[in-house]
DONUFI-768062 format. One record per atom (N, C-alpha, C, O, CB): atom name; x, y, z; residue in one letter. Coordinates in steps of 0.05 Angstrom, whole numbers. Glycine has a CB too. Layout:
atome_u_v_w_residu
CA_X_Y_Z_A
...
***
This chain:
atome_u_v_w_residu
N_2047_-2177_-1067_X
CA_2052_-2166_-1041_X
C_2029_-2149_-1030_X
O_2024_-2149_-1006_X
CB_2078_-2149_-1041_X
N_2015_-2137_-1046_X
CA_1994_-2113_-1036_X
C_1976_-2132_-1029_X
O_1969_-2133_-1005_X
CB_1981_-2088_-1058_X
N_1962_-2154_-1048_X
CA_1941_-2173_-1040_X
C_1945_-2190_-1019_X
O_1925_-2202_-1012_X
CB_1935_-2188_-1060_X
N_1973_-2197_-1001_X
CA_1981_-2209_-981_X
C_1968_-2181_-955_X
O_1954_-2182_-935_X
CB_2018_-2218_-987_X
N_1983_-2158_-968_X
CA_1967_-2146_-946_X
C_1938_-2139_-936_X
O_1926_-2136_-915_X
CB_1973_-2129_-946_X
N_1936_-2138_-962_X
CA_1903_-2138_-957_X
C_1891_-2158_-942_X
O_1878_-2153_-922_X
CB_1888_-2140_-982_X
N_1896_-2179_-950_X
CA_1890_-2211_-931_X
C_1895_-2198_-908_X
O_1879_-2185_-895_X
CB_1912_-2242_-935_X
N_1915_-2202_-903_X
CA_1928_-2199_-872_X
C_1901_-2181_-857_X
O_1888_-2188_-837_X
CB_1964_-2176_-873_X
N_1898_-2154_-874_X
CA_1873_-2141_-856_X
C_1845_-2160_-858_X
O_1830_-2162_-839_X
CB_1866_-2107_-868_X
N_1843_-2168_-873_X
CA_1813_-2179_-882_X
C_1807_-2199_-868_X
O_1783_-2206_-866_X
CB_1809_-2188_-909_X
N_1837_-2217_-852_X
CA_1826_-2237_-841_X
C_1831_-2236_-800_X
O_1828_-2253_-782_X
CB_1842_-2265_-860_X
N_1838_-2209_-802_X
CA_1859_-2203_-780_X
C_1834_-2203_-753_X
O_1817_-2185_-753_X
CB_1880_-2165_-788_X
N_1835_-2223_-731_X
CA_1817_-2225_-713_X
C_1822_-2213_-692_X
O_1810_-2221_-673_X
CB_1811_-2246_-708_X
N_1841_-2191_-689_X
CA_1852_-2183_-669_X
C_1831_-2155_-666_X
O_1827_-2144_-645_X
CB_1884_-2181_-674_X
N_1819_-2147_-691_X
CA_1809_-2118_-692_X
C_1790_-2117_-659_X
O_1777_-2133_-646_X
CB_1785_-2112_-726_X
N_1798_-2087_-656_X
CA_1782_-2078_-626_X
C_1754_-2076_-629_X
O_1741_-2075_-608_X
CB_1791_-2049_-614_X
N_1739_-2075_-662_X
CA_1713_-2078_-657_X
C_1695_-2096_-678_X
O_1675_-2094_-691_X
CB_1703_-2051_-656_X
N_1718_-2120_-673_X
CA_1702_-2147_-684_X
C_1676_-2165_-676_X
O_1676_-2181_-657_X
CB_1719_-2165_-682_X
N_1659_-2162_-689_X
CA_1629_-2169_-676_X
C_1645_-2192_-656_X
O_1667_-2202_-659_X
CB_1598_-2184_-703_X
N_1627_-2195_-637_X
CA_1625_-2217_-618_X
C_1608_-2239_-625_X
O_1603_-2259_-611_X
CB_1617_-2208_-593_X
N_1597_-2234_-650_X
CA_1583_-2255_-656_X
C_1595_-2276_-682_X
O_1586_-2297_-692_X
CB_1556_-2242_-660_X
N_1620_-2260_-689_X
CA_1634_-2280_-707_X
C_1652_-2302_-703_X
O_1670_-2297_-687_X
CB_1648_-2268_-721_X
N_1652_-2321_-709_X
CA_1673_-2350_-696_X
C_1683_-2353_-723_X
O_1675_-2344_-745_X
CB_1655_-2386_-681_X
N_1707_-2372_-715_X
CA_1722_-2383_-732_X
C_1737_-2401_-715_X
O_1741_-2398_-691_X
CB_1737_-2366_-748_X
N_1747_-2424_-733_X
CA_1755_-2453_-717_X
C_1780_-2444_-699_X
O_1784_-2457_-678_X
CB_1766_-2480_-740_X
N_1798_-2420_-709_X
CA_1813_-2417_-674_X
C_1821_-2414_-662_X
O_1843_-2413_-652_X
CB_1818_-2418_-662_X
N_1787_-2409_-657_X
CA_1776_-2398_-629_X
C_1769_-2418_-612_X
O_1756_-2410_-592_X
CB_1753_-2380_-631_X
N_1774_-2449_-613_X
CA_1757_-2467_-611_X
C_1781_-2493_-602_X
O_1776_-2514_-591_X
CB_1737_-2469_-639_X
N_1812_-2482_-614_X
CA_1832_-2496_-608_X
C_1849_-2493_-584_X
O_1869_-2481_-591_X
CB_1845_-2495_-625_X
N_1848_-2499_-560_X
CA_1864_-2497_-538_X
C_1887_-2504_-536_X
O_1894_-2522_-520_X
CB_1856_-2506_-521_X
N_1903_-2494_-549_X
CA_1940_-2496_-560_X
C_1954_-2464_-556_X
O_1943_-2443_-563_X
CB_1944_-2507_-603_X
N_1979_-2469_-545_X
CA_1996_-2438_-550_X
C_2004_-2441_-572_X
O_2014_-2462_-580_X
CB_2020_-2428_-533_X
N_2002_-2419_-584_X
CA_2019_-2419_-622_X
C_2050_-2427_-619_X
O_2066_-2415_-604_X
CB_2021_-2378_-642_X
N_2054_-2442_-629_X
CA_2084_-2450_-646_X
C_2099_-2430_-652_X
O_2092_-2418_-673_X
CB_2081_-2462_-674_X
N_2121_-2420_-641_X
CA_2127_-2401_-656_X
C_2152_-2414_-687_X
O_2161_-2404_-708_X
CB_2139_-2376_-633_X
N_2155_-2436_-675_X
CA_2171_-2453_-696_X
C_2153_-2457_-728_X
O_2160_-2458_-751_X
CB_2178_-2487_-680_X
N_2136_-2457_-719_X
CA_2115_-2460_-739_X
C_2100_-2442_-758_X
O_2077_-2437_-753_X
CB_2100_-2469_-729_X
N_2113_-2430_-782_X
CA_2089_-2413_-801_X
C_2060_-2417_-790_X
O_2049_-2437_-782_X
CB_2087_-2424_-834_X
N_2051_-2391_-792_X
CA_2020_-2385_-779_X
C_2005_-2390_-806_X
O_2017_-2383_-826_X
CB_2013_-2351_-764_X
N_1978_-2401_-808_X
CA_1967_-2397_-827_X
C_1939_-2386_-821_X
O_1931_-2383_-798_X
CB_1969_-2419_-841_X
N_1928_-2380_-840_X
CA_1891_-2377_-835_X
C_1883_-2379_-858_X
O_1893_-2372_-879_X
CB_1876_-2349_-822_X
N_1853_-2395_-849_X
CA_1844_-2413_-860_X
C_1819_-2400_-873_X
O_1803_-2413_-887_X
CB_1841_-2435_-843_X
N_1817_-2376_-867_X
CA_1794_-2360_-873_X
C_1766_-2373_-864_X
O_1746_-2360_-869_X
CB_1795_-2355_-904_X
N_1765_-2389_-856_X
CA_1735_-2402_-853_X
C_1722_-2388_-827_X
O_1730_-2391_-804_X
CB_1737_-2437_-847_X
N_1700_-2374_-835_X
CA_1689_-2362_-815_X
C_1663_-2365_-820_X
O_1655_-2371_-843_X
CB_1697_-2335_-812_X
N_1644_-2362_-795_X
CA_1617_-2360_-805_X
C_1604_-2341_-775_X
O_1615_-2333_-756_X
CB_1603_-2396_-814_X
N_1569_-2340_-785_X
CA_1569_-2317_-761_X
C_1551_-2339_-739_X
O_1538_-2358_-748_X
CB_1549_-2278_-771_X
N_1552_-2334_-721_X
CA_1535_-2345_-693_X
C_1506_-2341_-699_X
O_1489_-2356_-690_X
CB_1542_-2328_-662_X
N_1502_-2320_-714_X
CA_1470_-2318_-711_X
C_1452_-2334_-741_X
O_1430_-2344_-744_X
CB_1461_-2277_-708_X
N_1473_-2328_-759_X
CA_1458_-2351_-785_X
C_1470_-2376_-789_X
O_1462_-2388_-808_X
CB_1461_-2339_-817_X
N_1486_-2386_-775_X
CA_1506_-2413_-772_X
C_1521_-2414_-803_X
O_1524_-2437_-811_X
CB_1486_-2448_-766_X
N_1530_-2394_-819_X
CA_1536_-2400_-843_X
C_1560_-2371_-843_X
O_1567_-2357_-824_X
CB_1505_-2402_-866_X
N_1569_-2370_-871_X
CA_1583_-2350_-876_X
C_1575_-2321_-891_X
O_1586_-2303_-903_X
CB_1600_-2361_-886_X
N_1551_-2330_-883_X
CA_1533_-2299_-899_X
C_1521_-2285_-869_X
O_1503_-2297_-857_X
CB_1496_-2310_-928_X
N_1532_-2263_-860_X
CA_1513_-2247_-834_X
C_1489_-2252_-845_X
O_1484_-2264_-867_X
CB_1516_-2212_-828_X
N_1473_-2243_-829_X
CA_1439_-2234_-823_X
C_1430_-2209_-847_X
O_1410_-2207_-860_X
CB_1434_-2218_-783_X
N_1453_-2192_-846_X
CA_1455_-2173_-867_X
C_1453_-2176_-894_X
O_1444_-2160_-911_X
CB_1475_-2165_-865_X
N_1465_-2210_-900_X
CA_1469_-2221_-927_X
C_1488_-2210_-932_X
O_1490_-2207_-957_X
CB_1450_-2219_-948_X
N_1512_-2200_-916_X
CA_1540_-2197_-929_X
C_1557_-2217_-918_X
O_1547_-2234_-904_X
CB_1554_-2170_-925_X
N_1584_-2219_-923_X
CA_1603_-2241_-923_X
C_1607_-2234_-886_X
O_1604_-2214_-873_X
CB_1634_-2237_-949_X
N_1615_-2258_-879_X
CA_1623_-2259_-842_X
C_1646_-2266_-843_X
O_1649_-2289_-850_X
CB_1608_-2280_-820_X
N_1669_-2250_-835_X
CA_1696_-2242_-840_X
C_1703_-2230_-823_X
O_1683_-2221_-811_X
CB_1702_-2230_-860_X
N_1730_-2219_-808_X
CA_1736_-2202_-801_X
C_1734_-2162_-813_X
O_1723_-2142_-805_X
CB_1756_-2214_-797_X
N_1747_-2170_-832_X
CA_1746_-2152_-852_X
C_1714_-2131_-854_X
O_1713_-2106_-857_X
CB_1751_-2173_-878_X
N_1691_-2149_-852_X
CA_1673_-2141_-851_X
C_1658_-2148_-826_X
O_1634_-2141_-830_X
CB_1665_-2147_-871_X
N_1661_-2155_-809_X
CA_1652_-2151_-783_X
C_1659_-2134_-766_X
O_1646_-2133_-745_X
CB_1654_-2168_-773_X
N_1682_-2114_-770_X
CA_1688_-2095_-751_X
C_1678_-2065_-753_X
O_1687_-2044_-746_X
CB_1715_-2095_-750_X
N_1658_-2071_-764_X
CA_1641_-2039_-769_X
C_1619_-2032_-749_X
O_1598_-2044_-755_X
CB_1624_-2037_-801_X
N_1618_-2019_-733_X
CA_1594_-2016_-712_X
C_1576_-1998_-728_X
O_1566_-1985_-710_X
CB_1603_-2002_-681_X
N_1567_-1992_-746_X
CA_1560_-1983_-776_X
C_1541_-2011_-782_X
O_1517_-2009_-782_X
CB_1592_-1977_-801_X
N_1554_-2037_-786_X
CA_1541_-2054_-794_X
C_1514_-2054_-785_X
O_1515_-2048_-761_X
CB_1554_-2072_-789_X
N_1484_-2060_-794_X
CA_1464_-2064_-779_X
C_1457_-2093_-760_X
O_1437_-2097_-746_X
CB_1446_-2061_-798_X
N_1472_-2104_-762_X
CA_1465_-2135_-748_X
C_1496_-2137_-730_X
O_1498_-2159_-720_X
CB_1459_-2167_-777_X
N_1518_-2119_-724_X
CA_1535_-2122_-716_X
C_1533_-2119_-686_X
O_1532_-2098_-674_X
CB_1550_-2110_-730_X
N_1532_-2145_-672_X
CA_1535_-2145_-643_X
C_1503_-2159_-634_X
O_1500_-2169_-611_X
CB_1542_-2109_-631_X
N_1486_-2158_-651_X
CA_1460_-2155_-646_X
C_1445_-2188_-655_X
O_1435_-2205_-641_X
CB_1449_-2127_-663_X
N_1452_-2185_-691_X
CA_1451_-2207_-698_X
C_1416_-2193_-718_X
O_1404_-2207_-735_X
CB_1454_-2233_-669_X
N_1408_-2169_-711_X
CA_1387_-2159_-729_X
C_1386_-2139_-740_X
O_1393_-2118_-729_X
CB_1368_-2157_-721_X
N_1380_-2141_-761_X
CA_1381_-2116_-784_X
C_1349_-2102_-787_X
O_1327_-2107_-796_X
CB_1391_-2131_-818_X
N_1363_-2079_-775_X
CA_1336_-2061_-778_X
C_1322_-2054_-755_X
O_1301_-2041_-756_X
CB_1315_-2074_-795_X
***
């Protein structure tokens, strides 16, 4: 149960200061959610500025870790 919550935050795209430079597939699907339907996530994220799932930072591109305005490459896409 605790590791379900943890997910829940780690993958949660709703945060108010989630880089703008992170995607995930969707964001990319033009459908209203199901509500008949279990929600899932798929965790697959990667960042806009390295096309992969490692930031510019060389840390993981996640929600979880993209919502830090702390981050050095967060919003920007450069570290340093």
């Amino acid at each position: 149960m605790i590791n379900q919550h943890c997910d829940l935050e780690r993958f949660d795209t709703r945060h108010p200061d989630l880089c703008t430079a992170l995607r995930w597939k969707g964001q990319f699907i033009e459908a209203e959610p199901d509500p008949t339907v279990q929600s899932s996530n798929e965790g697959l994220f990667w960042c806009m500025h390295t096309q992969t799932c490692i930031g510019p930072d060389g840390e993981l591109a996640e929600p979880g870790t993209c919502n830090s305005k702390s981050r050095p490459c967060h919003g920007t896409g450069r570290c340093g």
